[in-house]
C-alpha positions in Angstrom: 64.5 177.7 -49.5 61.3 178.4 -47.3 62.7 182.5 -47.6 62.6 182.2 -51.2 59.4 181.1 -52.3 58.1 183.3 -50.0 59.7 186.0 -51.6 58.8 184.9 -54.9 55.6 184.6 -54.1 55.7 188.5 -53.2 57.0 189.4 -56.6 54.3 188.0 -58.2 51.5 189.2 -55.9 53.1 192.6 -56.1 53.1 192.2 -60.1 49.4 191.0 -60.3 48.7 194.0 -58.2 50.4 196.4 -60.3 48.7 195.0 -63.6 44.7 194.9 -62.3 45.6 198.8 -61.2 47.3 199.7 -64.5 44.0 198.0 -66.1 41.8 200.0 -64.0 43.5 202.7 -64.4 43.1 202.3 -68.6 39.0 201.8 -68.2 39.2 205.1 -65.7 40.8 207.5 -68.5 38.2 206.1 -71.5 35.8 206.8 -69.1 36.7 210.1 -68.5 37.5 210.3 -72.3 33.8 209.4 -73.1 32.0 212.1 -71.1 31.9 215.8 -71.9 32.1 216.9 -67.9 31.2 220.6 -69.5 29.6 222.7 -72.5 31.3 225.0 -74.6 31.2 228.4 -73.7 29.1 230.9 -75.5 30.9 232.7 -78.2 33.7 229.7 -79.1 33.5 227.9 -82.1 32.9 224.5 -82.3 30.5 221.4 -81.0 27.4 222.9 -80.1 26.2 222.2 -75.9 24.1 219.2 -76.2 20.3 219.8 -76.7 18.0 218.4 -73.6 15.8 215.1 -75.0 12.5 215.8 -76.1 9.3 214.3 -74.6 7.1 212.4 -77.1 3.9 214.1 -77.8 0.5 212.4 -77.3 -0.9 213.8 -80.0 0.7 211.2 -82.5 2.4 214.3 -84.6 5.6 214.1 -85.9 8.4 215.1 -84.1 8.9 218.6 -85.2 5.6 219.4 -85.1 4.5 222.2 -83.1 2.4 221.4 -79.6 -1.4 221.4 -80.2 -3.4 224.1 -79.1 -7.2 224.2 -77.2 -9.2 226.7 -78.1 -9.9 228.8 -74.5 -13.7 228.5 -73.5 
């Protein structure tokens, strides 16, 4: 009887296991799924490459205005 539950107790152990990896395993691949590792090539059609994030100016212009500019002395 001792052999049994023993055994039993493996089996389950072994099937916990098995279902937290195949979970991990399921958050790994929407990771992966979520995150362009690369850009497009030039010349392919398609989603453009993702554009870098602008600064904010300190100027208080809008965003697509154009950077101020000194006069040189």
């Amino acid at each position: 009887m001792n052999a049994f539950l023993t055994a039993a107790a493996l089996v389950v152990l072994i099937a916990a296991a098995a279902y937290v990896i195949h979970r991990l395993n399921l958050q790994h691949a929407d990771r992966i799924a979520a995150y362009r590792y690369s850009a497009p090539r030039p010349g392919r059609r398609g989603h453009r490459a993702p554009q870098p994030h602008r600064a904010p100016s300190t100027t208080g212009d809008h965003p697509g205005a154009p950077p101020a500019t000194r006069p040189r002395p």
